[in-house]
Backbone as JSON Lines, residues from 0, in Angstrom:
{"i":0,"aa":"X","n":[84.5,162.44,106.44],"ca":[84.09,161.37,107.3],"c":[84.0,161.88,108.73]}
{"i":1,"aa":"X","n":[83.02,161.97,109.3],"ca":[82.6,162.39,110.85],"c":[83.49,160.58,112.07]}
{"i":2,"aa":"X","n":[83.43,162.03,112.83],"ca":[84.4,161.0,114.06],"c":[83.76,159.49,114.3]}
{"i":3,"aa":"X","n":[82.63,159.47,114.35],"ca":[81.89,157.98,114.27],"c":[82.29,156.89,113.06]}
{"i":4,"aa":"X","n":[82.55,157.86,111.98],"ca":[82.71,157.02,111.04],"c":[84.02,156.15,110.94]}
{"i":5,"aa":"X","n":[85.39,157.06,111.26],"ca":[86.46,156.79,112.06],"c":[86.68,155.76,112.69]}
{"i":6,"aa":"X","n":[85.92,156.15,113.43],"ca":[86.08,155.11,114.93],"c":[85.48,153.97,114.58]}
{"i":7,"aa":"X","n":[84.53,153.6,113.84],"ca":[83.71,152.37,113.53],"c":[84.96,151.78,112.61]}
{"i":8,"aa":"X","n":[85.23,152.45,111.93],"ca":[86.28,151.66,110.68],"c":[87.27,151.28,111.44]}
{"i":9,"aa":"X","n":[88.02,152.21,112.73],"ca":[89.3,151.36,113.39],"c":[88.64,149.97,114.12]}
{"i":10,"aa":"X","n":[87.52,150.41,114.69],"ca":[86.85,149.62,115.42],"c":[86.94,148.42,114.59]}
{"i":11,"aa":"X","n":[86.0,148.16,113.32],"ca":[86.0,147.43,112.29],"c":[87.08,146.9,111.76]}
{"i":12,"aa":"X","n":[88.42,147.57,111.48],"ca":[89.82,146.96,111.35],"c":[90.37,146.0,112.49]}
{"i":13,"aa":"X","n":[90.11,146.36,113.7],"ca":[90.53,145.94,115.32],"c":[90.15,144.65,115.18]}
{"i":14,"aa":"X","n":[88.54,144.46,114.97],"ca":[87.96,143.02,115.08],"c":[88.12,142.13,113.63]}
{"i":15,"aa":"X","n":[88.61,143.1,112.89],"ca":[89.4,141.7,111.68],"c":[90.52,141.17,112.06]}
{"i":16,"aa":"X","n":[91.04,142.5,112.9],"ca":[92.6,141.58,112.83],"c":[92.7,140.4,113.92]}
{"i":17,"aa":"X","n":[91.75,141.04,115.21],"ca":[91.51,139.37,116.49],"c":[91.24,138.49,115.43]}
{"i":18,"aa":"X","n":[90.07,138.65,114.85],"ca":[89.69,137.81,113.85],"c":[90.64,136.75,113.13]}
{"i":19,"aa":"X","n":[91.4,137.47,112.52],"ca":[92.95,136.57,112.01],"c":[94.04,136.18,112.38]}
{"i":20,"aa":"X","n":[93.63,136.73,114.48],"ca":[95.02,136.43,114.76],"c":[94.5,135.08,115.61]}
{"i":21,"aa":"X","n":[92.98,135.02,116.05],"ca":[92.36,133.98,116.62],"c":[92.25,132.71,115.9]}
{"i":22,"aa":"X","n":[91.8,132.85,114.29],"ca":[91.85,131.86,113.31],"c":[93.4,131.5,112.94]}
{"i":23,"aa":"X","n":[94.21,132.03,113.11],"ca":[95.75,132.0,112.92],"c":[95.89,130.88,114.34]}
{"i":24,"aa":"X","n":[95.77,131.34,115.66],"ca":[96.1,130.45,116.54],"c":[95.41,128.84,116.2]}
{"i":25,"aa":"X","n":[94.03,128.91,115.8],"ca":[93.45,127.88,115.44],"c":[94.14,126.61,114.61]}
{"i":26,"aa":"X","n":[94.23,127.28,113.39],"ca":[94.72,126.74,112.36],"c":[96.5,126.36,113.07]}
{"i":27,"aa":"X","n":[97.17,127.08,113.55],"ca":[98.19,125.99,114.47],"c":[98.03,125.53,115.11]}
{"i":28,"aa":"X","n":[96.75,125.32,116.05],"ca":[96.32,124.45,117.21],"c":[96.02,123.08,115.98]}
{"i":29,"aa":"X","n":[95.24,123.29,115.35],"ca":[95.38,122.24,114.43],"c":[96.41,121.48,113.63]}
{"i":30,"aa":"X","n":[97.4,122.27,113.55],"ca":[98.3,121.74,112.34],"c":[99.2,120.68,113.46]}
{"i":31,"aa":"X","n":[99.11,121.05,115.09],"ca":[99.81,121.17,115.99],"c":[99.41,118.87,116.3]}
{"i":32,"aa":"X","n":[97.82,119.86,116.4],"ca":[97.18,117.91,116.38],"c":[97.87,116.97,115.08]}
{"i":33,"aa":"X","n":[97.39,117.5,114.25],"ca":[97.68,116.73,113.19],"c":[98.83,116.1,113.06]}
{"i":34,"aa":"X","n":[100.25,116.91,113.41],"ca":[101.27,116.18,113.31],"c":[101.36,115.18,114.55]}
{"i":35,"aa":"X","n":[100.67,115.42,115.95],"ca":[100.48,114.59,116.76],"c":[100.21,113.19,116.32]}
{"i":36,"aa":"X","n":[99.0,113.26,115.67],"ca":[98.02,112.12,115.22],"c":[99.55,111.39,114.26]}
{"i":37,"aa":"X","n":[99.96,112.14,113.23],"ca":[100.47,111.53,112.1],"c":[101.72,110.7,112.91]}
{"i":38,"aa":"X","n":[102.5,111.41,113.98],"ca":[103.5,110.61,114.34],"c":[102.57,109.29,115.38]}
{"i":39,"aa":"X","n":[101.65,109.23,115.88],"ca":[100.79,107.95,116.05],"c":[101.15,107.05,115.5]}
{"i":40,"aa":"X","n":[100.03,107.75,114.21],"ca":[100.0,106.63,113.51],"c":[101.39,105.91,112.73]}
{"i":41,"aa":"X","n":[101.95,107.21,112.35],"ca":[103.73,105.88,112.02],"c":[104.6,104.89,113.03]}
{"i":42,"aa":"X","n":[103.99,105.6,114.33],"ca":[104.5,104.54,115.08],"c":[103.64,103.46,115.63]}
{"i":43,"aa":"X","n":[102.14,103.52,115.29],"ca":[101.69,101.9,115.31],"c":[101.95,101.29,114.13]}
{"i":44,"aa":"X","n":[102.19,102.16,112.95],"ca":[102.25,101.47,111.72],"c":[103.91,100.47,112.03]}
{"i":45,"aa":"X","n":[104.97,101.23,112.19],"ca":[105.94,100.27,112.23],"c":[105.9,99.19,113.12]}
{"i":46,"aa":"X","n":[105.25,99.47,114.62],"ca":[105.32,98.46,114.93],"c":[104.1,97.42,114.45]}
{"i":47,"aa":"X","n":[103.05,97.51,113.67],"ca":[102.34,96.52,112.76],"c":[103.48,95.64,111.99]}
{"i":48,"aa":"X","n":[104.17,96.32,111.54],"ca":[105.34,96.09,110.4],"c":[106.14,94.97,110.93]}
{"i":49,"aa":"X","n":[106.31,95.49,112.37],"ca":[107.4,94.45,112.95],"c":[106.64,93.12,113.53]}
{"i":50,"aa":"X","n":[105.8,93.25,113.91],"ca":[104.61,91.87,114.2],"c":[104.79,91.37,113.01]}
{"i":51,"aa":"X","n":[104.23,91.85,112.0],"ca":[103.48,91.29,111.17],"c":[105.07,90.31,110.56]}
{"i":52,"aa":"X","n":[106.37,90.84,110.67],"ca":[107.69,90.36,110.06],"c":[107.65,89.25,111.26]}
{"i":53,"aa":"X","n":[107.5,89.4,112.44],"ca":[107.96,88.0,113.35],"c":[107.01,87.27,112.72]}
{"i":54,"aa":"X","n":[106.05,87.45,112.64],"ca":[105.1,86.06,112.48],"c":[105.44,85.89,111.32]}
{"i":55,"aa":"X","n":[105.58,86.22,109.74],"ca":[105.74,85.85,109.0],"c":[107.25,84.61,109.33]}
{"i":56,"aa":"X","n":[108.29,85.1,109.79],"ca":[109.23,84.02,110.46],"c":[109.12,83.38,110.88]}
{"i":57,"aa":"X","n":[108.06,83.38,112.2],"ca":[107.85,82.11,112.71],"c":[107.12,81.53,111.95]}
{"i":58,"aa":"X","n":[106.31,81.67,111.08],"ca":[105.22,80.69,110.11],"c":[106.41,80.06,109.55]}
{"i":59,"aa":"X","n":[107.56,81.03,108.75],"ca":[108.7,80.24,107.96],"c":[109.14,78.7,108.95]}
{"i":60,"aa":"X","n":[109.67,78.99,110.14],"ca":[110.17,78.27,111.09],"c":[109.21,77.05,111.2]}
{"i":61,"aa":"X","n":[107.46,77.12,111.23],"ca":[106.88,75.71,111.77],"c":[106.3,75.27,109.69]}
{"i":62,"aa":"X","n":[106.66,76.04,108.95],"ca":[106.34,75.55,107.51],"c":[107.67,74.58,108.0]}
{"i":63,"aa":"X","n":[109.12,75.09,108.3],"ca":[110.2,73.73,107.94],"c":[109.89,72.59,108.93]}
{"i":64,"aa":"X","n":[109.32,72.77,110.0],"ca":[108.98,71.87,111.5],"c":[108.04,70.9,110.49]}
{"i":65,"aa":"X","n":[107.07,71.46,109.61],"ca":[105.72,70.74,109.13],"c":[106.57,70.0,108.24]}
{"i":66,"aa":"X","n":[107.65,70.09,107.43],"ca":[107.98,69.52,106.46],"c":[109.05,68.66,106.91]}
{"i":67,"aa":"X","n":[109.87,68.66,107.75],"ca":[110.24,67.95,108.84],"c":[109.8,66.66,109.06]}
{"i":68,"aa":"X","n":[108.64,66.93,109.5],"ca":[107.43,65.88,110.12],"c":[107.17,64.92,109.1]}
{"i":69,"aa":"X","n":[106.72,65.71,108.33],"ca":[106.15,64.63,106.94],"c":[107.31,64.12,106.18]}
{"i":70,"aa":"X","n":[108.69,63.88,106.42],"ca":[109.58,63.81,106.14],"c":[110.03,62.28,107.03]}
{"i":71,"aa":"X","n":[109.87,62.53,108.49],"ca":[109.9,61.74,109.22],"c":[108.84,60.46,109.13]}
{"i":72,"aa":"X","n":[107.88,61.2,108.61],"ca":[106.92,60.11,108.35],"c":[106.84,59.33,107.35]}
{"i":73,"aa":"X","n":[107.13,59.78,106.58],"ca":[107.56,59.07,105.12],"c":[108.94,58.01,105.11]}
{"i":74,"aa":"X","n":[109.29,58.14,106.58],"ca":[110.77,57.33,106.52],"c":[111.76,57.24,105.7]}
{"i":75,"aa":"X","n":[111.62,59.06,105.28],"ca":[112.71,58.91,104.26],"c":[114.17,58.19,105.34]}
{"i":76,"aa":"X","n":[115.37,58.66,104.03],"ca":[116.32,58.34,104.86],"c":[117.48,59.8,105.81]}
{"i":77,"aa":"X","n":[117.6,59.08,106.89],"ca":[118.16,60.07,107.93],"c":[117.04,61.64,108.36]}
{"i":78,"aa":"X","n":[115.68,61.56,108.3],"ca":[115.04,62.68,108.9],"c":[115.34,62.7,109.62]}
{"i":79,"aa":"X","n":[116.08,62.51,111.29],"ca":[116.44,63.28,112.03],"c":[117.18,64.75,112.15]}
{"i":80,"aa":"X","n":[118.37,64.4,111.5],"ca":[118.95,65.9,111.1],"c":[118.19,66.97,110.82]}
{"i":81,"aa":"X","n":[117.25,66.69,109.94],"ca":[115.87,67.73,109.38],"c":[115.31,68.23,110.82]}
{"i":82,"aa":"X","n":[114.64,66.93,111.68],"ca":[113.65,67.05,112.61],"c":[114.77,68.34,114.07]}
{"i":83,"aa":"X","n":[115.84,67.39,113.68],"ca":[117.19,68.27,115.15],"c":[117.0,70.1,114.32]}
{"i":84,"aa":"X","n":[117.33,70.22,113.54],"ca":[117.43,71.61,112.53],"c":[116.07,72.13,113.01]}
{"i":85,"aa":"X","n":[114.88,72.08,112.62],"ca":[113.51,72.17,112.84],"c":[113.05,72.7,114.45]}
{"i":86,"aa":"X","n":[113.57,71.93,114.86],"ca":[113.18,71.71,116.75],"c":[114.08,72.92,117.4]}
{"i":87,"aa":"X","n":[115.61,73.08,117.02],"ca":[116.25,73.77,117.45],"c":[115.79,75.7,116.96]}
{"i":88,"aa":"X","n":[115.42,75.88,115.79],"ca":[115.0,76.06,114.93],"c":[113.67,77.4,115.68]}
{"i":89,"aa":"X","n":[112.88,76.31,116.09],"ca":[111.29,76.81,117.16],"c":[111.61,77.24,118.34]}
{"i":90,"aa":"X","n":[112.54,76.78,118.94],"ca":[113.32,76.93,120.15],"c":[114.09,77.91,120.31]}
{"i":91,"aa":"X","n":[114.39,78.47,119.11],"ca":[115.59,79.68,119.0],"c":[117.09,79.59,119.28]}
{"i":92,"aa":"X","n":[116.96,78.79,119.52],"ca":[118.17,77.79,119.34],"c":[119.42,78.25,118.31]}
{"i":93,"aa":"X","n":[119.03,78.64,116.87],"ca":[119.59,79.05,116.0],"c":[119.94,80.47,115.6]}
């Protein structure tokens, strides 16, 4: 093998290895985002989680207010207690 030939092949080894050490940085610049993105998204996801749990409570809270009401209206006997429970209830009271 003549000196050119040599030198082209280190040459040729040289620019594989930038090659893999450039795609190496890449591929952790990426992996680097990704876990960025992923902790994002778990933390809008929980707090979705936690909205989505208050309101389901408060819906619980004006379902007993609604039944309350129609309770009061019906004249059963003693709906107040229901309606005081209910009111305090929305209020946070409890």
């Amino acid at each position: 093998m003549s000196d050119y030939d040599n030198g082209y092949d280190e040459g040729y080894r040289a620019g594989m290895q930038k090659m893999r050490e450039v795609g190496q940085a890449r591929i952790e610049e990426l992996e680097a985002k990704l876990a960025e993105v992923e902790a994002e998204r778990d933390r809008q996801y929980d707090e979705n989680v936690h909205r989505i749990v208050k309101e389901a409570e408060a819906y619980a809270k004006l379902a007993k207010a609604v039944e309350a009401l129609e309770h009061a209206k019906l004249n059963m006997p003693h709906p107040d207690q229901m309606i005081d429970d209910a009111l305090a209830e929305l209020k946070g009271d409890t």
